[in-house]
ZAGU-108539 format. One line per 8 residues: for each residue x, y, z of N, C-alpha, C, O. Coordinates in steps of 0.02 Angstrom, whole numbers. Example, Ala and Ser with C-alpha at 12.3 -4.5 7.8 and 13.67 -1.06 7.14 Angstrom:
2
660,-284,390,615,-225,390,660,-165,390,712,-166,423 | 642,-112,354,684,-53,357,645,2,394,670,57,402
//
This chain:
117
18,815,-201,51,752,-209,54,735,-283,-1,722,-308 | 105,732,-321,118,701,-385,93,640,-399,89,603,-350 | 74,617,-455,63,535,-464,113,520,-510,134,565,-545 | 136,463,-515,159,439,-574,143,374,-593,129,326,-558 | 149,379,-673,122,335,-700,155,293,-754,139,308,-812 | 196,246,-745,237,209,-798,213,171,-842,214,110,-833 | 186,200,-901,133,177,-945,144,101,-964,98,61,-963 | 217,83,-982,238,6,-1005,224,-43,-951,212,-100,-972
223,-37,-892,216,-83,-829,137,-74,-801,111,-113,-762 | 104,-15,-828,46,3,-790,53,-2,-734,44,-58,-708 | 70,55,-693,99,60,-624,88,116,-584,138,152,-582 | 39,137,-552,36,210,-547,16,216,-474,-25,184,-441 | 62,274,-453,67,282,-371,32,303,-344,31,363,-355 | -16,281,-297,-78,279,-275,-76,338,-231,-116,383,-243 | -17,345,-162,18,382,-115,40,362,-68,35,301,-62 | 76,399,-11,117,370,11,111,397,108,101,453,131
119,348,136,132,370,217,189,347,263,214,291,259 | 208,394,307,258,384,340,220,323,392,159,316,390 | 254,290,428,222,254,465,260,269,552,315,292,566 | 214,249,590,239,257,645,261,200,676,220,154,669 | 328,178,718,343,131,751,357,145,810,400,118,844 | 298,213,836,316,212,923,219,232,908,190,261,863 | 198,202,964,131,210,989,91,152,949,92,92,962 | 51,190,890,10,147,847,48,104,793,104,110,768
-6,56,784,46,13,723,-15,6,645,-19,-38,601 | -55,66,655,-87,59,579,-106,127,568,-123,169,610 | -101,131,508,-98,176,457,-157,182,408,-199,139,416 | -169,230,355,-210,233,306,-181,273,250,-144,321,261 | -194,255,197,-187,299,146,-256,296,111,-288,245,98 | -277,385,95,-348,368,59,-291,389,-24,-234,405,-39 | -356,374,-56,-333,359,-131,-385,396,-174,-370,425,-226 | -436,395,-153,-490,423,-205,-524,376,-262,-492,339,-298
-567,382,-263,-609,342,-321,-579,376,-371,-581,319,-394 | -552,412,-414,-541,461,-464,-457,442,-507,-431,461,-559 | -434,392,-444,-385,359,-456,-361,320,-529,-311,330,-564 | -414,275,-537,-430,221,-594,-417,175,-573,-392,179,-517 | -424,116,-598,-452,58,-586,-383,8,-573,-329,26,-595 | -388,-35,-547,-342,-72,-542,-372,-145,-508,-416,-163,-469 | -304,-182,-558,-310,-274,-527,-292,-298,-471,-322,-341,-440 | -237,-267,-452,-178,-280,-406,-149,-210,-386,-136,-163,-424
-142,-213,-323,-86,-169,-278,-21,-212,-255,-19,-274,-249 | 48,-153,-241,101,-174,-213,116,-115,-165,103,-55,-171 | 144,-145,-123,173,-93,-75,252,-97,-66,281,-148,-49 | 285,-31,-82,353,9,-59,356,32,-9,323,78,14 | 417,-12,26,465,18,58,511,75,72,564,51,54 | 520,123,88,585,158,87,588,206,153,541,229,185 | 650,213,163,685,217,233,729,190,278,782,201,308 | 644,115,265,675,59,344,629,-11,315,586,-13,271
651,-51,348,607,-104,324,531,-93,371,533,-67,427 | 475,-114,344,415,-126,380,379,-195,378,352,-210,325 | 377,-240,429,350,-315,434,280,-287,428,262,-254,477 | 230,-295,369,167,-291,342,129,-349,364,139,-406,346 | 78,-326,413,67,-372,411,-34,-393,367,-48,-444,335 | -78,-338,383,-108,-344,332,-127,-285,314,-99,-233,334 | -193,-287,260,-220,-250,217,-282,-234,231,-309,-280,262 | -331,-173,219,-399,-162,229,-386,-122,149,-359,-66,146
-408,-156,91,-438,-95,22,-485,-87,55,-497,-122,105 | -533,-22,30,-601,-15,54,-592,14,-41,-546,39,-74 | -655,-7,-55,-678,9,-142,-715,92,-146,-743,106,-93 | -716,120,-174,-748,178,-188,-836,156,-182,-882,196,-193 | -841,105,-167,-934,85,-158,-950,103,-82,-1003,121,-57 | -855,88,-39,-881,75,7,-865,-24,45,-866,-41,104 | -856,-53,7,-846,-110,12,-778,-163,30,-753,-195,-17 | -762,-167,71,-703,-180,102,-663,-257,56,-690,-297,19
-598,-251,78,-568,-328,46,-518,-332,84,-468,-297,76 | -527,-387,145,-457,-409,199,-407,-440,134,-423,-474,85 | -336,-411,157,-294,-450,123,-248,-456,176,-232,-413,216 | -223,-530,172,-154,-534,244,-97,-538,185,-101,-574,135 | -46,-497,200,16,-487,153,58,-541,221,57,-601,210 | 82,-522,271,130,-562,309,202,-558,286,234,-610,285 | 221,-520,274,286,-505,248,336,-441,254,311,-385,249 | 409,-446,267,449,-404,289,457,-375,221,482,-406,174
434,-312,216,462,-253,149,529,-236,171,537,-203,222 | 579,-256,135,647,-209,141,636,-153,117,598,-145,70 | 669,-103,145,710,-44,131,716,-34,61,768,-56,36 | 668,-1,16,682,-3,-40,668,-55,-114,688,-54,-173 | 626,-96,-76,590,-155,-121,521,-152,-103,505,-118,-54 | 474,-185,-140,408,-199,-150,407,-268,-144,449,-307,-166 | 338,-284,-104,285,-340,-95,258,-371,-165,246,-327,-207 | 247,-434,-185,223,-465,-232,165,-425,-244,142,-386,-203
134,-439,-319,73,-394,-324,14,-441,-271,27,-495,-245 | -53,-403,-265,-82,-430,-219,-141,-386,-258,-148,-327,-276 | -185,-458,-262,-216,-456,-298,-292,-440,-269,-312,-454,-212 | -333,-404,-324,-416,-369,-286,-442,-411,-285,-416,-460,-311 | -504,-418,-257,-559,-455,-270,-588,-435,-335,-566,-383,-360 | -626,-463,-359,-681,-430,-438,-616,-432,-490,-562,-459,-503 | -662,-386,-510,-590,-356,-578,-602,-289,-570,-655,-259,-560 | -530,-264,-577,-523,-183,-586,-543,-157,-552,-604,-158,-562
-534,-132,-514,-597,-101,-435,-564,-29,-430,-503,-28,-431 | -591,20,-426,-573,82,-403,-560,85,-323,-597,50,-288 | -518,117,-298,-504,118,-221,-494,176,-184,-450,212,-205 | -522,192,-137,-567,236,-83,-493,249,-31,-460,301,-30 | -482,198,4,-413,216,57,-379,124,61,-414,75,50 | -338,122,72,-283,61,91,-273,62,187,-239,107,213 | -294,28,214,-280,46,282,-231,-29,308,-246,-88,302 | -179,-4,332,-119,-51,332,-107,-76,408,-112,-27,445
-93,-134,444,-80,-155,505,8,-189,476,26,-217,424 | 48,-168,544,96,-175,512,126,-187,594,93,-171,643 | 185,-215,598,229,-230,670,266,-203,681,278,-170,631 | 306,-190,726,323,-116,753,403,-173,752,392,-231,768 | 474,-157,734,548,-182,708,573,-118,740,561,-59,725 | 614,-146,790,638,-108,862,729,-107,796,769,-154,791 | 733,-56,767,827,-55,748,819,17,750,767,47,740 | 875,42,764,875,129,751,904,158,698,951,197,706
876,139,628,902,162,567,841,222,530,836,240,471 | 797,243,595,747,314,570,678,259,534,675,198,539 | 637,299,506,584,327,485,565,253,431,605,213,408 | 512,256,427,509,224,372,426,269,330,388,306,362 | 419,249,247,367,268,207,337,214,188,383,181,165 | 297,189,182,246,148,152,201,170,83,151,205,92 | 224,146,5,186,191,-40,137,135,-38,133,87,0 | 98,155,-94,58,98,-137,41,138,-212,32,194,-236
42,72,-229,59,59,-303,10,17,-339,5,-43,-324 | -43,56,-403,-88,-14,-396,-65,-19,-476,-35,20,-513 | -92,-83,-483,-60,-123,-546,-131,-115,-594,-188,-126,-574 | -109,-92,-670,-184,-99,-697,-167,-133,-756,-113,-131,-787 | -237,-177,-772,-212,-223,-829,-224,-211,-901,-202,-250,-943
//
């Protein structure tokens, strides 16, 4: 898996999962402590839209942070940044609960994106 990293925005792509909208409605992406540090995450869209509905960070300690996002990701746009607990926290996996949007336009990806300051 490639990362990228847009040095002027500090923006670097954590990774990415397809999500399922037949059976289960949550997901994980692990990330790795090895990542670097970050203030804030955002999550991308692309495919299909996904109604997000929350967040599990778990920290490279081990230490969890509920976040409720509540919001429809279009097709191709990102969620407001959303911000860590602490400062700068390294991150372990993102585990996502999300609502299952009955249209037949295929597949959708879920990235994440964490913001560093």
């Amino acid at each position: 898996m490639s990362r990228r990293k847009d040095v002027a925005a500090a923006i670097e792509n954590l990774g990415c999962q397809q999500v399922s909208f037949i059976g289960k409605n949550r997901d994980s992406i692990r990330v790795g402590k090895r990542e670097g540090r970050f203030k804030a995450i955002r999550l991308l869209a692309r495919g299909n839209d996904v109604e997000m509905l929350d967040l599990k960070v778990v920290y490279a300690n081990g230490a969890p942070d509920d976040i409720p996002v509540r919001s429809l990701v279009r097709q191709g746009t990102h969620t407001r940044p959303l911000d860590l607990r602490g400062w700068e926290r390294a991150i372990r996996q993102v585990e996502m609960v999300y609502a299952k949007r009955l249209n037949f336009r295929g597949q959708a990806t879920v990235c994440v994106e964490g913001l560093q300051s």
